[in-house]
Backbone as a chain_set.jsonl record, in Angstrom:
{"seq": "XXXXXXXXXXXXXXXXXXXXXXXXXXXXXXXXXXXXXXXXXXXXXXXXXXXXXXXXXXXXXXXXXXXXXXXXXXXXXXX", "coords": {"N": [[-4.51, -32.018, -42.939], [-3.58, -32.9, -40.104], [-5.123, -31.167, -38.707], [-7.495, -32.515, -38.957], [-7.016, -35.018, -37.977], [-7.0, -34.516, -35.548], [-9.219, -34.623, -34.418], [-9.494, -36.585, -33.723], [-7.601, -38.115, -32.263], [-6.209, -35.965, -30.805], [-5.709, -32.306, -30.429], [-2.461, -31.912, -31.365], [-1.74, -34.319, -31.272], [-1.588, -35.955, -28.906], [-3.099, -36.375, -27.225], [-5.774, -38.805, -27.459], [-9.441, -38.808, -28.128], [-10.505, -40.997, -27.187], [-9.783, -44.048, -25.189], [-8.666, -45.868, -26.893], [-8.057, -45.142, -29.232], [-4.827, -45.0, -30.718], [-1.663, -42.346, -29.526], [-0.192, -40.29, -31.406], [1.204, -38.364, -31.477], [5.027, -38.081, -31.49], [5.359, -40.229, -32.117], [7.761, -42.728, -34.252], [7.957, -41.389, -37.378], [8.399, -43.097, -39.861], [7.013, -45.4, -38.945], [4.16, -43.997, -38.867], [4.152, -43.84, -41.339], [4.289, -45.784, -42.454], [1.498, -46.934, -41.581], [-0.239, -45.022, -42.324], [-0.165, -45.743, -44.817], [-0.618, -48.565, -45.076], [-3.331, -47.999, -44.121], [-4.149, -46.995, -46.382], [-4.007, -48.533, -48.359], [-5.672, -50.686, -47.77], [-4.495, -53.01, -46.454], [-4.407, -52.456, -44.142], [-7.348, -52.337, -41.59], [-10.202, -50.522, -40.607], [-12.988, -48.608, -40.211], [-12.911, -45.678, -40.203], [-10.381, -44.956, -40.515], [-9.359, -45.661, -43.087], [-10.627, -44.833, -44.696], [-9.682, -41.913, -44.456], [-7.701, -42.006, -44.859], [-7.876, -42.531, -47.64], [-7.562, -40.666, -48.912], [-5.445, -39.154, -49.145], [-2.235, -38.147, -50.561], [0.848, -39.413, -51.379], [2.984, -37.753, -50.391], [1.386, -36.196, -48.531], [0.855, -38.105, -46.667], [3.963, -38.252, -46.11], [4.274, -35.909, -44.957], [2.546, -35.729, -43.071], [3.256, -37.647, -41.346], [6.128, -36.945, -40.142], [4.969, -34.111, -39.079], [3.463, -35.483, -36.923], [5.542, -37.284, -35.514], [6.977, -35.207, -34.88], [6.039, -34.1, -32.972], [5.71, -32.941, -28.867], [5.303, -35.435, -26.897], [3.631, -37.571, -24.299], [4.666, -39.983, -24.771], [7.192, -40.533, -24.783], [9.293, -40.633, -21.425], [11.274, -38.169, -19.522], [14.411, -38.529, -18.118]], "CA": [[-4.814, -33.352, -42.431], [-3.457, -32.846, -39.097], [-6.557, -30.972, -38.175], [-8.783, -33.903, -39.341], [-6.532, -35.892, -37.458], [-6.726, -33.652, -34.007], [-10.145, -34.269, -33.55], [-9.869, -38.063, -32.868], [-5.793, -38.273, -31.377], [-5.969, -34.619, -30.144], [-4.87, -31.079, -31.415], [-1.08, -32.655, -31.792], [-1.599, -35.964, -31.431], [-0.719, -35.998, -27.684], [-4.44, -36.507, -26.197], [-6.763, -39.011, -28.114], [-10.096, -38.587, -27.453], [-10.885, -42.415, -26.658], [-8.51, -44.435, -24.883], [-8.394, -46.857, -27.574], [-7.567, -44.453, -30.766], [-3.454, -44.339, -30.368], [-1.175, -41.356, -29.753], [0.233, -40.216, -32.541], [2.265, -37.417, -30.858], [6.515, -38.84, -30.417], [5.793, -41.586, -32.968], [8.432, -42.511, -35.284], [7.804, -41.027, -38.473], [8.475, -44.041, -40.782], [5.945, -46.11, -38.467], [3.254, -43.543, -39.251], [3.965, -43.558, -42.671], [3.21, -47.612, -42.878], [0.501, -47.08, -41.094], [-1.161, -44.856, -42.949], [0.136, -46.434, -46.368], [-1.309, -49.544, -44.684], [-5.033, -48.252, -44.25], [-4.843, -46.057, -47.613], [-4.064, -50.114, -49.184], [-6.579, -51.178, -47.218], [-3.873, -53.611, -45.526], [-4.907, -52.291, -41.916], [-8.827, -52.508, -41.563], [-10.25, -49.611, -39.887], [-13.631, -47.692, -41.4], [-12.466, -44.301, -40.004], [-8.706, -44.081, -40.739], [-9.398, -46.526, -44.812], [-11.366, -43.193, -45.661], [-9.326, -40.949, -44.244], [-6.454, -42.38, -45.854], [-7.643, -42.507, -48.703], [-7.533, -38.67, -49.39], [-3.926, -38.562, -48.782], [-1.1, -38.693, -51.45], [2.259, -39.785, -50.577], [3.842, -36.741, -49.853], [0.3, -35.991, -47.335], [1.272, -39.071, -45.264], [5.012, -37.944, -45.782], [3.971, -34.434, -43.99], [1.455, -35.699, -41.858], [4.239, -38.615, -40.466], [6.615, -36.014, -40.023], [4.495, -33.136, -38.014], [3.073, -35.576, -35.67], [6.601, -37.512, -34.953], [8.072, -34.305, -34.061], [5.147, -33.117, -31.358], [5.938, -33.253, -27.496], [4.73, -36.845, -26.273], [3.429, -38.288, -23.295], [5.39, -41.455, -24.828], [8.635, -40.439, -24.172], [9.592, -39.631, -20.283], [12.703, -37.359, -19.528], [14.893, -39.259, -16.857]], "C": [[-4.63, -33.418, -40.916], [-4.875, -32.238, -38.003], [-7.753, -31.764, -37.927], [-8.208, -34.611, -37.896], [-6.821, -35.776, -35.983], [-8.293, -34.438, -33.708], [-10.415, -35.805, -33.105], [-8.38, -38.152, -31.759], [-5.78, -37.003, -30.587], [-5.232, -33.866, -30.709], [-3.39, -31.58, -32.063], [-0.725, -33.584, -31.13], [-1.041, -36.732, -30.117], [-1.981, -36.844, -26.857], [-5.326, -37.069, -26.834], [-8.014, -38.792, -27.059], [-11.351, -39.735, -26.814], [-9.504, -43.411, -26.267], [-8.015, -46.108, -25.677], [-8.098, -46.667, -28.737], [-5.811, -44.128, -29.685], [-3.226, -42.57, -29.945], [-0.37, -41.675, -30.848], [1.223, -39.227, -32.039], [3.938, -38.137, -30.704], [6.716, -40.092, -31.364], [7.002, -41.818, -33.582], [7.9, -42.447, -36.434], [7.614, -42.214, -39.947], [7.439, -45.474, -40.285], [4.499, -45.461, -38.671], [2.954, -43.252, -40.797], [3.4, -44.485, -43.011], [2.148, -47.172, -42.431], [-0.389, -46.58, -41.983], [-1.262, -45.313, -44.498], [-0.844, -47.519, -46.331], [-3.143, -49.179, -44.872], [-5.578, -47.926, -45.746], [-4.917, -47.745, -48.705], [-5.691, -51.461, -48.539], [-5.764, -52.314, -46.588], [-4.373, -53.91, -44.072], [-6.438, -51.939, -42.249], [-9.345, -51.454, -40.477], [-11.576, -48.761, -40.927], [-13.484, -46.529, -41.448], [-11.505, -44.339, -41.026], [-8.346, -45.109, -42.287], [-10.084, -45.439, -45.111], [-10.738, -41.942, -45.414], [-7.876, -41.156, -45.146], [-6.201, -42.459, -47.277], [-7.447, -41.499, -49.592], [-6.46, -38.522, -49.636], [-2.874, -39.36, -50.073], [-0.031, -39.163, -50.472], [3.066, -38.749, -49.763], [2.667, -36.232, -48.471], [1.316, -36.786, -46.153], [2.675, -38.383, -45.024], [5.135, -36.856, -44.539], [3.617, -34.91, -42.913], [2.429, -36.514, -40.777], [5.28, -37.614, -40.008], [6.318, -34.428, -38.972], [3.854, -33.93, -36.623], [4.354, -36.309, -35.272], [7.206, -36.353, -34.237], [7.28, -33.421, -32.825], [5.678, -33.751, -30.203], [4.885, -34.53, -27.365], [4.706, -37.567, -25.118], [4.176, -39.528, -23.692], [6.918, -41.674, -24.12], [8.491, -39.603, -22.413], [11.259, -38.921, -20.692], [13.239, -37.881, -17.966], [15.919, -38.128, -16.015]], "O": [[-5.537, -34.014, -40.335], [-5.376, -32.708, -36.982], [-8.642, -31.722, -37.076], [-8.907, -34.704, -36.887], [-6.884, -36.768, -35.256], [-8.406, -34.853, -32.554], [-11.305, -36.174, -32.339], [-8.443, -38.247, -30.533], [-5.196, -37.125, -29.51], [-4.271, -34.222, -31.391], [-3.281, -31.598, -33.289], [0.322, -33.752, -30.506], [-0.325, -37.734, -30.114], [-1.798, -37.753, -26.047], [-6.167, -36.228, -27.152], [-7.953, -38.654, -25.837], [-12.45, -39.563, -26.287], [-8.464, -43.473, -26.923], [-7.353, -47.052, -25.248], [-7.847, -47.616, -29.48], [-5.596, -43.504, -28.646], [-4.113, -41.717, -29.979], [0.054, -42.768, -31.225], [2.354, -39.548, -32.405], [4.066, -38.796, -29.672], [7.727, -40.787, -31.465], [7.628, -40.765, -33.464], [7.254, -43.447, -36.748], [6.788, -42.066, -40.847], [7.161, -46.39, -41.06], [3.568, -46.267, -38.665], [1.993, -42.698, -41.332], [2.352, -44.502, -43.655], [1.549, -46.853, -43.458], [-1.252, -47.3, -42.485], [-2.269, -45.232, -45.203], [-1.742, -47.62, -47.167], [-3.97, -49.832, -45.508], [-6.648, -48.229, -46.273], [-5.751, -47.951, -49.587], [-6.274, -52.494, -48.872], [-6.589, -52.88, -45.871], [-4.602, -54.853, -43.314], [-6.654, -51.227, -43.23], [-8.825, -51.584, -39.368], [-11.341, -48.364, -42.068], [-13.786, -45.961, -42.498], [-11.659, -43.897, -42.164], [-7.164, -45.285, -42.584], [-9.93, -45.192, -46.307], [-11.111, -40.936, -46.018], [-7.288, -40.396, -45.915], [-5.169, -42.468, -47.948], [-7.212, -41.544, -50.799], [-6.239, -37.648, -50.475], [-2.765, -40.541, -50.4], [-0.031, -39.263, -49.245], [3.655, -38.942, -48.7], [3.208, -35.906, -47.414], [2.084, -36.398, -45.273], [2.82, -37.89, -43.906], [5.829, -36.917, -43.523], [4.176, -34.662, -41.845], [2.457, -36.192, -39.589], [4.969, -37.53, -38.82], [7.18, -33.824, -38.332], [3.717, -33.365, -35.537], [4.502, -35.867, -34.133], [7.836, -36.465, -33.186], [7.669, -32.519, -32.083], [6.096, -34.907, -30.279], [3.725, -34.446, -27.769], [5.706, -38.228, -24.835], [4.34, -40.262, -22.717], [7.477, -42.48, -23.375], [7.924, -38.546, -22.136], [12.033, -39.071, -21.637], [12.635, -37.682, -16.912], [16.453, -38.45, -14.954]]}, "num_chains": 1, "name": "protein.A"}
């Protein structure tokens, strides 16, 4: 999934490739899990990421929330 995922947010989720699809890179993990729980319920409205979501079991999102929380992120600076 992460692959799917790369080609709109970027390889690990650092660099989307419109400046209006999030980063996903640095997230917290339990915010990417709603999220995608959210589109796979159809909750969050979206025709991309309600079909992409819908592929994904629980343990998917679990993974997928999980490998992109823990990528390097332009979100966080280092002071």
């Amino acid at each position: 999934a992460a692959q799917v995922c790369g080609a709109c947010h970027g390889p690990t989720g650092e660099k989307p490739t419109q400046p209006d699809y999030p980063i996903l890179a640095g997230q917290w993990p339990d915010y990417l899990e709603r999220a995608l729980k959210d589109y796979k319920s159809g909750k969050r409205k979206n025709p991309i990421m309600n079909g992409m979501a819908a592929a994904l079991s629980d343990q998917d999102i679990e993974n997928v929330a999980a490998w992109f929380s823990s990528q390097p992120s332009p979100l966080h600076s280092e002071r």
